[in-house]
N, CA, C and O atoms as a CHARMM CRD file, in Angstrom:
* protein
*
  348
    1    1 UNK  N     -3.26600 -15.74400   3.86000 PROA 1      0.00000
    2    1 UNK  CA    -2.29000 -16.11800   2.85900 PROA 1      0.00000
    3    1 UNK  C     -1.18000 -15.07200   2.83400 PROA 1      0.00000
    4    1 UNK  O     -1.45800 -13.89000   3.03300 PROA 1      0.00000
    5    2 UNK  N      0.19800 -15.51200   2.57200 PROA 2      0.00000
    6    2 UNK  CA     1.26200 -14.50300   2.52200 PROA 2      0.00000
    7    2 UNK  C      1.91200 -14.77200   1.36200 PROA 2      0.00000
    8    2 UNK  O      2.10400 -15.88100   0.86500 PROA 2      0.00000
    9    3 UNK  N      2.30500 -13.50200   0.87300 PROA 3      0.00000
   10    3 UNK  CA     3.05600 -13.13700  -0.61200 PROA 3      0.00000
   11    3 UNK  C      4.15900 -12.49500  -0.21500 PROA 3      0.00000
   12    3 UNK  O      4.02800 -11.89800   0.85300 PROA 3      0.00000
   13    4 UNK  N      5.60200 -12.40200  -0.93100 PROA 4      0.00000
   14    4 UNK  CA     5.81600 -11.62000  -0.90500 PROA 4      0.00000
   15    4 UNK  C      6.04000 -10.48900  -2.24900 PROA 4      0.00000
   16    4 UNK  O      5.84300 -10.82800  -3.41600 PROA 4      0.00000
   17    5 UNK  N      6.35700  -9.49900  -1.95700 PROA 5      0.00000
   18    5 UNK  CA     6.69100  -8.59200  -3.45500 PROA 5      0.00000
   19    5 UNK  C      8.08000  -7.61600  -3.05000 PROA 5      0.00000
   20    5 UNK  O      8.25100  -7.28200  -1.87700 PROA 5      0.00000
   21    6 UNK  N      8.92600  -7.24900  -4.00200 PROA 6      0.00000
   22    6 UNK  CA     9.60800  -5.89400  -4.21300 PROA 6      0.00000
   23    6 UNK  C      9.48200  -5.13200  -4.39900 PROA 6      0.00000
   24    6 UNK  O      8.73600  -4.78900  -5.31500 PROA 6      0.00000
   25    7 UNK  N     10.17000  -4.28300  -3.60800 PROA 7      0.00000
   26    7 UNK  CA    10.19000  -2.69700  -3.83200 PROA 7      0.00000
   27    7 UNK  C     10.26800  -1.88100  -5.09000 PROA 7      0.00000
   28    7 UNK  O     11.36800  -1.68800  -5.60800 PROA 7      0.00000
   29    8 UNK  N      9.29300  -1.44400  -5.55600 PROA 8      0.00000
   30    8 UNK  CA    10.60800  -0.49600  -7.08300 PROA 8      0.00000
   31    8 UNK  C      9.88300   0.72800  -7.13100 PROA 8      0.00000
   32    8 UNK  O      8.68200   0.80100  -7.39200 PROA 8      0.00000
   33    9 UNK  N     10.75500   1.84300  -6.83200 PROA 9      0.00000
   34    9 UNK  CA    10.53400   2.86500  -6.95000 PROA 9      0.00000
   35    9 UNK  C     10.97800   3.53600  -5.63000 PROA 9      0.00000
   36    9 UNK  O     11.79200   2.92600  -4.93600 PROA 9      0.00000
   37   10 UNK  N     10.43200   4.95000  -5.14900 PROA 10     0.00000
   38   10 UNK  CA    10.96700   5.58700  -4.30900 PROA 10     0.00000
   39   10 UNK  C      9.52700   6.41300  -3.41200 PROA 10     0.00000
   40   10 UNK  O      9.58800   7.44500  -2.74300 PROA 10     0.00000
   41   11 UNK  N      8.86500   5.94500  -3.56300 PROA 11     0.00000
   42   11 UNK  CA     6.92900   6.95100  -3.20700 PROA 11     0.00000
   43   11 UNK  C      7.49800   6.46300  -1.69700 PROA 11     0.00000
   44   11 UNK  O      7.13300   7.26800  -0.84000 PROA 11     0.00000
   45   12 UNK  N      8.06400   5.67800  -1.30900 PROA 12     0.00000
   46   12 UNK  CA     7.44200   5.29900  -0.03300 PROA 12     0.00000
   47   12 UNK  C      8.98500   5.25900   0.69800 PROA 12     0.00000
   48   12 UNK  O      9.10100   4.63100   1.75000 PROA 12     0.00000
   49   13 UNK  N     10.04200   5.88000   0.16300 PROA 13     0.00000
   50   13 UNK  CA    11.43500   5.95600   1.07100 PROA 13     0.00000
   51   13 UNK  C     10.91200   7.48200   1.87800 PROA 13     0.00000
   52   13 UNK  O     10.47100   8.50700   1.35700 PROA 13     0.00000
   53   14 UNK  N     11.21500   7.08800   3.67000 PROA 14     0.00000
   54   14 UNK  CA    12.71200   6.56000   3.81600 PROA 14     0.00000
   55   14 UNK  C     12.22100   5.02400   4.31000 PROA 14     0.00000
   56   14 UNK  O     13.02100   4.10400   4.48100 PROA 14     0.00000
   57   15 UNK  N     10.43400   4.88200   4.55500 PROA 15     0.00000
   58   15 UNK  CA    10.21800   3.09200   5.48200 PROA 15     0.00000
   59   15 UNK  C     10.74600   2.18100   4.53800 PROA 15     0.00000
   60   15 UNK  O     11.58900   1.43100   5.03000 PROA 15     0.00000
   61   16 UNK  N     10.46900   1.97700   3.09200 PROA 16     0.00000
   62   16 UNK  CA    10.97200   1.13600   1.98600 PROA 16     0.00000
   63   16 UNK  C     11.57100   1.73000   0.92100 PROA 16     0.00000
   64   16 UNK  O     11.14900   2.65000   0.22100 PROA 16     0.00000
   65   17 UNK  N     12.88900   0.94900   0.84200 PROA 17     0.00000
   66   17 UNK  CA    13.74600   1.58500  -0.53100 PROA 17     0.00000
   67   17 UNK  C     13.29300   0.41800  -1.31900 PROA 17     0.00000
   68   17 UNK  O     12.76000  -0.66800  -1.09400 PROA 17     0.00000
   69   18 UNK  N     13.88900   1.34700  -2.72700 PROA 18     0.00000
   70   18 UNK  CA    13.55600  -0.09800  -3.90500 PROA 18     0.00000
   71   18 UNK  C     14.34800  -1.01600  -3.63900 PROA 18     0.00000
   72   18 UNK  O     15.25300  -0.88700  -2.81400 PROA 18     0.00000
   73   19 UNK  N     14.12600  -2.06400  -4.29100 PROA 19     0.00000
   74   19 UNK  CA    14.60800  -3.94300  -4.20500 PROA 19     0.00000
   75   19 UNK  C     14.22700  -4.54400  -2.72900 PROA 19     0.00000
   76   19 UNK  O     14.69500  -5.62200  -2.36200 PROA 19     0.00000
   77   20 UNK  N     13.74900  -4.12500  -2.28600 PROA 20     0.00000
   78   20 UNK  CA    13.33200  -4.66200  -0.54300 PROA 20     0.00000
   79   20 UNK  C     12.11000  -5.31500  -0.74700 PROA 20     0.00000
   80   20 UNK  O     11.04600  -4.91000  -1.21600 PROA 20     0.00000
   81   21 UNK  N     12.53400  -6.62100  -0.21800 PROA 21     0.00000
   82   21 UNK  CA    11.27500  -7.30300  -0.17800 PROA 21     0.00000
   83   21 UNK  C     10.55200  -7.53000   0.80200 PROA 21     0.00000
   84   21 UNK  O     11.11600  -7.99300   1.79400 PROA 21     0.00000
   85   22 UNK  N      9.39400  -7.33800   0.84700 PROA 22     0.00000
   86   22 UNK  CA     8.41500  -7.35500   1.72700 PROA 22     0.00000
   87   22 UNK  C      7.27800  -8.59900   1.64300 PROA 22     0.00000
   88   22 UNK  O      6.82200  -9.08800   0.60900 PROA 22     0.00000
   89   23 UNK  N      7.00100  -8.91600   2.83100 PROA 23     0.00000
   90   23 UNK  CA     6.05600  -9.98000   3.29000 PROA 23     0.00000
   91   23 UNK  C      4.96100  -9.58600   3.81100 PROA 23     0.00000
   92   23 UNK  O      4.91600  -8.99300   4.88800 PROA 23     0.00000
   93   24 UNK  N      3.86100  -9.89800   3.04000 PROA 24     0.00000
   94   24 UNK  CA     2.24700  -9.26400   3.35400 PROA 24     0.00000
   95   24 UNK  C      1.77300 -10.04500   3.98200 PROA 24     0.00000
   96   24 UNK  O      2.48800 -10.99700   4.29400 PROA 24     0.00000
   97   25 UNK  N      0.48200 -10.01800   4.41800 PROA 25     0.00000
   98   25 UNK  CA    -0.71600 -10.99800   4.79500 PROA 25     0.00000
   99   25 UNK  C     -1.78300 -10.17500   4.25500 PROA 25     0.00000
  100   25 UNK  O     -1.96200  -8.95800   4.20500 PROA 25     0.00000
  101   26 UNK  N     -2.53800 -11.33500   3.80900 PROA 26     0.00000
  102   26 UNK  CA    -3.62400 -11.01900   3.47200 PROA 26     0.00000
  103   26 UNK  C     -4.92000 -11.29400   5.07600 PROA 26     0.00000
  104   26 UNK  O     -5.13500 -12.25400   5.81500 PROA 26     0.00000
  105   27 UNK  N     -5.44400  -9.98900   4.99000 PROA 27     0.00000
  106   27 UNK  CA    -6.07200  -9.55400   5.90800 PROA 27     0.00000
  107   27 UNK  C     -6.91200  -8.17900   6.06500 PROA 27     0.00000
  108   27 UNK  O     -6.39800  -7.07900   5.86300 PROA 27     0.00000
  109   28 UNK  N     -8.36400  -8.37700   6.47800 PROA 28     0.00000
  110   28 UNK  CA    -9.35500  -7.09800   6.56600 PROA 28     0.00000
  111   28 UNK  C     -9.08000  -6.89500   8.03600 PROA 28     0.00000
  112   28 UNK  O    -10.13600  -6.72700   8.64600 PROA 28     0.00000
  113   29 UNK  N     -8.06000  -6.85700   8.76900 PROA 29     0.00000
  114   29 UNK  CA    -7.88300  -6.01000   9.72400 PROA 29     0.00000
  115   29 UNK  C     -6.50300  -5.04300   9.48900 PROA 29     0.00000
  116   29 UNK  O     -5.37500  -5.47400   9.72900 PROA 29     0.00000
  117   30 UNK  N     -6.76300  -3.68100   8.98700 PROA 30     0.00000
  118   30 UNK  CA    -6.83300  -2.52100   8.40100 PROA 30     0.00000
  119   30 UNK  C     -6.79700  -1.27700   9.45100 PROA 30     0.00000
  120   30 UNK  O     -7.68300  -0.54100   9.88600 PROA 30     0.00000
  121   31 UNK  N     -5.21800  -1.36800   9.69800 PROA 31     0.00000
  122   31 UNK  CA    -5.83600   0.39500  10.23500 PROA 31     0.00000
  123   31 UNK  C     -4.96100   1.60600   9.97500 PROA 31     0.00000
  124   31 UNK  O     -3.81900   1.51200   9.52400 PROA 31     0.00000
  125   32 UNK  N     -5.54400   2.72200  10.27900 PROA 32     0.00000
  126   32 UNK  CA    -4.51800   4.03500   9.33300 PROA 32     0.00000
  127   32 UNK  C     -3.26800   3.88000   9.92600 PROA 32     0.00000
  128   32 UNK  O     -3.29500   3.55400  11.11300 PROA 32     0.00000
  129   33 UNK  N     -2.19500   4.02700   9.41100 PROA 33     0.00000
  130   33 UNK  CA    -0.54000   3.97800   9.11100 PROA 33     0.00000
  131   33 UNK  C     -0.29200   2.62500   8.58900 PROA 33     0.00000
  132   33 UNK  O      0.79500   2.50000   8.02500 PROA 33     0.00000
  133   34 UNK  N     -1.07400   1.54000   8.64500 PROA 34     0.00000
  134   34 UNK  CA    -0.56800   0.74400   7.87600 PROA 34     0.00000
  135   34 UNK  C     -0.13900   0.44000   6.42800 PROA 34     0.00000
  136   34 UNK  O     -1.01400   0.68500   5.59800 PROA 34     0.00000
  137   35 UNK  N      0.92600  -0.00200   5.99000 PROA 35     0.00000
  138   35 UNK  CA     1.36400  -0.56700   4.69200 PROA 35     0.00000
  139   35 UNK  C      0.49700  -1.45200   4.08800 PROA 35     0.00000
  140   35 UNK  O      0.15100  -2.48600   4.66000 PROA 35     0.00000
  141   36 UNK  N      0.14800  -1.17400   3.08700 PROA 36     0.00000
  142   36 UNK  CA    -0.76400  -2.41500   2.34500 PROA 36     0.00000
  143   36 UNK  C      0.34000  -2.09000   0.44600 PROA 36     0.00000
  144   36 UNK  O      1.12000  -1.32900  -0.12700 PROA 36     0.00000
  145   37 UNK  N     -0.53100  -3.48700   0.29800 PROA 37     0.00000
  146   37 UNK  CA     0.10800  -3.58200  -1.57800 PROA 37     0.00000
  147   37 UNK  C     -1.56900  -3.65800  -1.59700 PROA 37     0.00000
  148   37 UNK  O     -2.25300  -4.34900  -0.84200 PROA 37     0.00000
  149   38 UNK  N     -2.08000  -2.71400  -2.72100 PROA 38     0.00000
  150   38 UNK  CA    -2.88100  -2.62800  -3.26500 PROA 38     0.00000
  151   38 UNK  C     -2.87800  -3.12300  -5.09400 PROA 38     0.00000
  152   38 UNK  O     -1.92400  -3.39100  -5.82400 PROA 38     0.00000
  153   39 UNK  N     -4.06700  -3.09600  -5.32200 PROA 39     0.00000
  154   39 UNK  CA    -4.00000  -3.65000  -6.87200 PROA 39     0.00000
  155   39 UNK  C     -5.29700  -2.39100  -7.90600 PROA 39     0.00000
  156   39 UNK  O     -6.51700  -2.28000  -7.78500 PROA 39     0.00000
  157   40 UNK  N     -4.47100  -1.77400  -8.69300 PROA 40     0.00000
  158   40 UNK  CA    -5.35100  -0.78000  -9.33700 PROA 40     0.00000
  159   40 UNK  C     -6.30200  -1.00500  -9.98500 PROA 40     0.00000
  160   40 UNK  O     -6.80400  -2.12200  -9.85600 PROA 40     0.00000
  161   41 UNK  N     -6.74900  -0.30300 -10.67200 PROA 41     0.00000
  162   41 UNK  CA    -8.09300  -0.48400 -11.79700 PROA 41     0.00000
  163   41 UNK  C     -7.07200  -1.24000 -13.11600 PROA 41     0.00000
  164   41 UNK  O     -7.70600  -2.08500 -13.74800 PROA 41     0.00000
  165   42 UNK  N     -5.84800  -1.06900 -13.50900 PROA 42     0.00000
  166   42 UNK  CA    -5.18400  -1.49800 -14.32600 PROA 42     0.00000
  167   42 UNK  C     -4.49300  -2.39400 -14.07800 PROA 42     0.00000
  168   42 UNK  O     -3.71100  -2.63600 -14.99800 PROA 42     0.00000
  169   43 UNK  N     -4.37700  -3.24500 -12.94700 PROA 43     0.00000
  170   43 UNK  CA    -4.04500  -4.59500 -12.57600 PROA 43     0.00000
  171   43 UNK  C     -2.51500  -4.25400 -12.07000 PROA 43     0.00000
  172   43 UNK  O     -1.81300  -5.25200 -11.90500 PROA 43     0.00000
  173   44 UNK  N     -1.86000  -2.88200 -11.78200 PROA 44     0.00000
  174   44 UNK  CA    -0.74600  -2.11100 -11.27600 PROA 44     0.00000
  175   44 UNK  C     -0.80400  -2.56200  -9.81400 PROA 44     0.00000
  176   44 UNK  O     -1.77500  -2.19300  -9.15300 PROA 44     0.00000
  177   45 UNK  N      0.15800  -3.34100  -9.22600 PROA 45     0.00000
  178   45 UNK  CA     0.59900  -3.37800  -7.51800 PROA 45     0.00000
  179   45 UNK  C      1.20900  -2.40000  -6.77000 PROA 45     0.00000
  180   45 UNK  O      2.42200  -2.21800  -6.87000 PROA 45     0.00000
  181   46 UNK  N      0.32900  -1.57000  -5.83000 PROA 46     0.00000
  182   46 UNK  CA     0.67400  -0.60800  -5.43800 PROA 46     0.00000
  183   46 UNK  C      1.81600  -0.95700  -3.84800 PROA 46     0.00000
  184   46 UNK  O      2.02200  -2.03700  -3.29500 PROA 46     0.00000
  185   47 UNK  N      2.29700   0.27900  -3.53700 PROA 47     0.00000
  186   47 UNK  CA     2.40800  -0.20600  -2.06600 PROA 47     0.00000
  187   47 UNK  C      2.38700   1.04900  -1.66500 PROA 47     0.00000
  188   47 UNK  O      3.34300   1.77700  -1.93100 PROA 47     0.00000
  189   48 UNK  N      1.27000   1.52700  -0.94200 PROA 48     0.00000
  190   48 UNK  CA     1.16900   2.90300   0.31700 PROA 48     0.00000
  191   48 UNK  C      0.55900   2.65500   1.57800 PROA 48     0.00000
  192   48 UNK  O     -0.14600   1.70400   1.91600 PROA 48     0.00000
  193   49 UNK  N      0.92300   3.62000   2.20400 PROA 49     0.00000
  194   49 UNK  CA     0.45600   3.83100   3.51200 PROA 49     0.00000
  195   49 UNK  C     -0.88200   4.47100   3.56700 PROA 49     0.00000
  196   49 UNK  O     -1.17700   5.50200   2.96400 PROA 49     0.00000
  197   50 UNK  N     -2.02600   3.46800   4.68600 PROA 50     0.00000
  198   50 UNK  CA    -3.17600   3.95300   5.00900 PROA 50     0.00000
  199   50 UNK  C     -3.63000   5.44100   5.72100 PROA 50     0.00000
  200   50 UNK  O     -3.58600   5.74200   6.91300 PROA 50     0.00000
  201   51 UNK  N     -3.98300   6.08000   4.81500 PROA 51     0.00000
  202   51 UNK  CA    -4.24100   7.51700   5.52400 PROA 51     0.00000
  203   51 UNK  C     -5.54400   7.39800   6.00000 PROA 51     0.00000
  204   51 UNK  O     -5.42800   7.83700   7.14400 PROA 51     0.00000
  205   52 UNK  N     -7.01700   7.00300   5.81500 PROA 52     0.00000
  206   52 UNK  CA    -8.30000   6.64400   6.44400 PROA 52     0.00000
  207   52 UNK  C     -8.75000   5.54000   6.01000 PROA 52     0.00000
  208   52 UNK  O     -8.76600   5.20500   4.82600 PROA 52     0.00000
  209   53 UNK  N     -9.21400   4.79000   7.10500 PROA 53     0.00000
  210   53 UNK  CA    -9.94200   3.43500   6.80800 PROA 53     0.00000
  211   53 UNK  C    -11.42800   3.33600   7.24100 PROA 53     0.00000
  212   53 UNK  O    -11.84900   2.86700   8.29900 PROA 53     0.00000
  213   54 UNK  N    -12.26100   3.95900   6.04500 PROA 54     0.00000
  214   54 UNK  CA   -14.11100   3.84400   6.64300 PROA 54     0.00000
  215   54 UNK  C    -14.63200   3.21700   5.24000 PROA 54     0.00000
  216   54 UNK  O    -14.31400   3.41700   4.06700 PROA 54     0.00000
  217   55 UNK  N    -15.81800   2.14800   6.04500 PROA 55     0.00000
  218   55 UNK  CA   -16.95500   2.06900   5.14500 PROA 55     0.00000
  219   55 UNK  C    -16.34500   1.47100   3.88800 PROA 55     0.00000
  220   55 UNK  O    -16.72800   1.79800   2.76500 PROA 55     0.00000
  221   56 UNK  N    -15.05700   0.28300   4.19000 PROA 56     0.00000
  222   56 UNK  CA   -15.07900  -0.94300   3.41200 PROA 56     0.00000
  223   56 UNK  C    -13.93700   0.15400   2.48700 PROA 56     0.00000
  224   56 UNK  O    -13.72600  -0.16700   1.31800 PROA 56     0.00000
  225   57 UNK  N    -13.57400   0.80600   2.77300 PROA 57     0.00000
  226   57 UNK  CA   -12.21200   2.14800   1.75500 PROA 57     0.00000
  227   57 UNK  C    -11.27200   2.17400   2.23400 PROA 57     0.00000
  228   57 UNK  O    -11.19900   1.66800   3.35400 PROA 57     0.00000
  229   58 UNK  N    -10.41100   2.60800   1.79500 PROA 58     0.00000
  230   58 UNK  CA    -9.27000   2.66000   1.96500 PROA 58     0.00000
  231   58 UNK  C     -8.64700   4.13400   1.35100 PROA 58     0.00000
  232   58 UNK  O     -8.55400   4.03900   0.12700 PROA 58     0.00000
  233   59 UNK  N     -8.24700   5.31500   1.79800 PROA 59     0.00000
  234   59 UNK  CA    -7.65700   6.56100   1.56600 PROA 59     0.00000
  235   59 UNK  C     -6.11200   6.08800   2.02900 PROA 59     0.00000
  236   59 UNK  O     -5.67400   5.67000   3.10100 PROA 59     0.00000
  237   60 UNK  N     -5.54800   6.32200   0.84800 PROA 60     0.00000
  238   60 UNK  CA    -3.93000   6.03700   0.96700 PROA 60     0.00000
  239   60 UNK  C     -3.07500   6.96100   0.40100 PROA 60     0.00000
  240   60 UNK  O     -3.50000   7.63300  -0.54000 PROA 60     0.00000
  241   61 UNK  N     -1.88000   7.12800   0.82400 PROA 61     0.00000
  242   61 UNK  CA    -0.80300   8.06400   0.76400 PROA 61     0.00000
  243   61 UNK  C      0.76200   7.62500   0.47800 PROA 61     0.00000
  244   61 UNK  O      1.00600   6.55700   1.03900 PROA 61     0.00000
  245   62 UNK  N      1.60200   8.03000  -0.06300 PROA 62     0.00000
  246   62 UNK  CA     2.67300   7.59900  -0.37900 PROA 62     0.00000
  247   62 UNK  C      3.85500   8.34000   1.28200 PROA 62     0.00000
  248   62 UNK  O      3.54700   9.25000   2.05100 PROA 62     0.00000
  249   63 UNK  N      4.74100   7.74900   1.27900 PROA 63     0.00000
  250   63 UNK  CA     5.89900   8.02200   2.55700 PROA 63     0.00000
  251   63 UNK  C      6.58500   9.62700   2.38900 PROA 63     0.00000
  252   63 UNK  O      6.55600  10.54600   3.20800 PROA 63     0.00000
  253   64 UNK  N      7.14900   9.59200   1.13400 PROA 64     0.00000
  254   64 UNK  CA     7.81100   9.85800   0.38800 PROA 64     0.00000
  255   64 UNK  C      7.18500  11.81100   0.46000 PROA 64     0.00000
  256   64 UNK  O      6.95300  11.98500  -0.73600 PROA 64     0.00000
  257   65 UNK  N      7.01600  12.48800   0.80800 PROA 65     0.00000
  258   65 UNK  CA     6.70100  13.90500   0.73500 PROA 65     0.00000
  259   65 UNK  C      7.29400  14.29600  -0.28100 PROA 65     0.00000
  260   65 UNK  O      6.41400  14.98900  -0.79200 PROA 65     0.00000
  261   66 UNK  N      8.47400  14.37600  -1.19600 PROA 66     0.00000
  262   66 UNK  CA     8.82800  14.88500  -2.64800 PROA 66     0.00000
  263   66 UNK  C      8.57000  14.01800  -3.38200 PROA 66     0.00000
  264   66 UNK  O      9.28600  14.06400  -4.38200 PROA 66     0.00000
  265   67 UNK  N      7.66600  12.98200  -3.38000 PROA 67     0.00000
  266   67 UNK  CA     6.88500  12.20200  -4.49600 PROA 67     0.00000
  267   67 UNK  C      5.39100  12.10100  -4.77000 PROA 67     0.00000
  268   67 UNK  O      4.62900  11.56400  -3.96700 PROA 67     0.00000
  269   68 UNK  N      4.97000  12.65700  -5.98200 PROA 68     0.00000
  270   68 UNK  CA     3.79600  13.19900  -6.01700 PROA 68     0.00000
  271   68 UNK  C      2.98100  12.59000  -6.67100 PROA 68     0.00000
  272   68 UNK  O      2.35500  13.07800  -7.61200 PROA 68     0.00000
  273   69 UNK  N      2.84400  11.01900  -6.10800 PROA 69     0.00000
  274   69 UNK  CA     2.23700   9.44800  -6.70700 PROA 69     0.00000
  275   69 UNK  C      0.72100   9.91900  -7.10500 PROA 69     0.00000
  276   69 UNK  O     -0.01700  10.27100  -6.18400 PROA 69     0.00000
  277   70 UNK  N      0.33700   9.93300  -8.17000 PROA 70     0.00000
  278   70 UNK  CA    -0.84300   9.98400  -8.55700 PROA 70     0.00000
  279   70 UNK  C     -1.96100   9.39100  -8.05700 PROA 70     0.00000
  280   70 UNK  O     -3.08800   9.48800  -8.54200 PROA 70     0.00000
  281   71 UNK  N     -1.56400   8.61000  -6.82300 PROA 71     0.00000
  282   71 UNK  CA    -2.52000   7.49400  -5.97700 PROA 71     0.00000
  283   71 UNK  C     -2.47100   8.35100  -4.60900 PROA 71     0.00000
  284   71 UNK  O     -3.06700   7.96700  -3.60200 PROA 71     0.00000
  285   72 UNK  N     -1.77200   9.45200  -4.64800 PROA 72     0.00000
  286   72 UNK  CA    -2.38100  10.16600  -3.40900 PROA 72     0.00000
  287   72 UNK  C     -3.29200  10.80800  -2.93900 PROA 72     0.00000
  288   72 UNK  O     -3.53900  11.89700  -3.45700 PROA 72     0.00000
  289   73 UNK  N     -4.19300  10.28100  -1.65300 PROA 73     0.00000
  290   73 UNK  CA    -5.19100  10.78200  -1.47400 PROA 73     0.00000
  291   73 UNK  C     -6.64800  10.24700  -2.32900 PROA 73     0.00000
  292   73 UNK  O     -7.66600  10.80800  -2.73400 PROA 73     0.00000
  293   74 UNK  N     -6.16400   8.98400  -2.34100 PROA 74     0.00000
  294   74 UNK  CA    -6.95300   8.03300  -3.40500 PROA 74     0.00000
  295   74 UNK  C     -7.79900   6.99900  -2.58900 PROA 74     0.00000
  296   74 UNK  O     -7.05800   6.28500  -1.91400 PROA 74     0.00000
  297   75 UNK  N     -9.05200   6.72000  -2.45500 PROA 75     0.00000
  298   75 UNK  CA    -9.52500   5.60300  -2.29800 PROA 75     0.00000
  299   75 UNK  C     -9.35800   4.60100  -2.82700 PROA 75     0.00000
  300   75 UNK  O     -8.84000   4.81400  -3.92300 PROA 75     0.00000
  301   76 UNK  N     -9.56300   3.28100  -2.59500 PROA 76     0.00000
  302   76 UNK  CA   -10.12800   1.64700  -2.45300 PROA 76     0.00000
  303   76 UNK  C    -10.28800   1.38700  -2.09900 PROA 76     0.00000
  304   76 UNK  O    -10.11900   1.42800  -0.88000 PROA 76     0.00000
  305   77 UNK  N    -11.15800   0.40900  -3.12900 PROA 77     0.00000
  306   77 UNK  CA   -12.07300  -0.56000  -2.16800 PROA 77     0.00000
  307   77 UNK  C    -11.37600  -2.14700  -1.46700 PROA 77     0.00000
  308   77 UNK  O    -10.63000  -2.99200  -1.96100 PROA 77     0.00000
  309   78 UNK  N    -11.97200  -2.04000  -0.24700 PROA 78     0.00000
  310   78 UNK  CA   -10.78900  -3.33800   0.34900 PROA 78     0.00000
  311   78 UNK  C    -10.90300  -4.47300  -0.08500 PROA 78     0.00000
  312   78 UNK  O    -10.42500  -5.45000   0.49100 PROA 78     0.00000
  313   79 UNK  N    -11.71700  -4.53900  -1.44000 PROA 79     0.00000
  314   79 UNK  CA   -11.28100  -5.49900  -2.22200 PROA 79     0.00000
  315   79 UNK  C    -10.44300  -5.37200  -3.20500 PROA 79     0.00000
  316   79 UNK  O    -10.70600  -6.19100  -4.08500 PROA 79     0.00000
  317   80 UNK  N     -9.50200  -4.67700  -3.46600 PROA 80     0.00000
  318   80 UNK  CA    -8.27900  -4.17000  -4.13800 PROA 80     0.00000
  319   80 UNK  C     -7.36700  -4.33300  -3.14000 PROA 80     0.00000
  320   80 UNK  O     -6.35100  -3.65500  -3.29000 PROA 80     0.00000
  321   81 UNK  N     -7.41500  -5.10800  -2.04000 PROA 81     0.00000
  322   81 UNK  CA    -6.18900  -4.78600  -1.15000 PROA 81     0.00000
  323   81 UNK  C     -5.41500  -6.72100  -1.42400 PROA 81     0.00000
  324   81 UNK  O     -5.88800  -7.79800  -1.06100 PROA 81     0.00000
  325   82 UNK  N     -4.38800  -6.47400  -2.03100 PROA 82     0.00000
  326   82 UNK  CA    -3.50500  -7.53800  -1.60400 PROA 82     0.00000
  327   82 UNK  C     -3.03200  -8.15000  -0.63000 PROA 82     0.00000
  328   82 UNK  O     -2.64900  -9.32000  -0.63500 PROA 82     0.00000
  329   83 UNK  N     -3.02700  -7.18100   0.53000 PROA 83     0.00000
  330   83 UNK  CA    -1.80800  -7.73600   2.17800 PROA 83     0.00000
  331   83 UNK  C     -1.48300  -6.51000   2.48400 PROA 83     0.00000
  332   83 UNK  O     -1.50700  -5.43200   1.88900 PROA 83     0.00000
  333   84 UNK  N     -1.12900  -6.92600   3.67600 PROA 84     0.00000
  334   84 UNK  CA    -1.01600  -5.72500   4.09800 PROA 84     0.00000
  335   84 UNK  C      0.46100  -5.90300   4.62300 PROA 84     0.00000
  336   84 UNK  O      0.74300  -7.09400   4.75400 PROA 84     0.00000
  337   85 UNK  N      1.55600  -4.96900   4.98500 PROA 85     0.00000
  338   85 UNK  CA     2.53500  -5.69000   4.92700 PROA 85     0.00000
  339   85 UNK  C      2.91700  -6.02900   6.43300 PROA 85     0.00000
  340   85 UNK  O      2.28100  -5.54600   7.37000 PROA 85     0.00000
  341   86 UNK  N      4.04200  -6.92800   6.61400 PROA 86     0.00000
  342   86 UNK  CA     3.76700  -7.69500   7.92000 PROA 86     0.00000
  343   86 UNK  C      5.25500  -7.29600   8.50000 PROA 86     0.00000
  344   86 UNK  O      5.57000  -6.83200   9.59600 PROA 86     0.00000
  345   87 UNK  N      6.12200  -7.68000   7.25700 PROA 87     0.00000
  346   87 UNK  CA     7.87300  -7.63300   7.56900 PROA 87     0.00000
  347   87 UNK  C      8.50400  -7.06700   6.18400 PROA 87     0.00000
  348   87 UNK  O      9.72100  -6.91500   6.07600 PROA 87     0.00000
């Protein structure tokens, strides 16, 4: 299945600026550097880049090196994963 969503914010410039819309797929083939939109414990749509993918998790990271996203260096579970992004 494909969604798409917008950009808002700056965690992940210079690959995505805000208002850019992006086209996911939903899909468990998952591997580190990929873009995914994730979905938090608070129902929040994330979008970072895969830093390790083991054992059904997901360790993710923001683009952005002067943004200090509170989801860095964060697991989920790949059932929190929305899509991963495609375009």
């Amino acid at each position: 299945m494909f969604k798409l969503f917008k950009v808002s914010g700056v965690s992940m410039l210079p690959s995505f600026k805000p208002e850019q819309i992006l086209l996911t797929k939903m899909t468990k083939n998952i591997n580190e550097g990929d873009a995914v939109v994730l979905k938090t414990k608070d129902g929040e749509k994330i979008l970072k880049r895969v830093l390790e993918f083991r054992n059904s998790k997901l360790r993710i990271i923001s683009d952005n090196s002067d943004y200090n996203s509170k989801f860095n260096n964060s697991w989920f579970d790949i059932k929190n994963l929305i899509g991963k992004v495609i375009f």
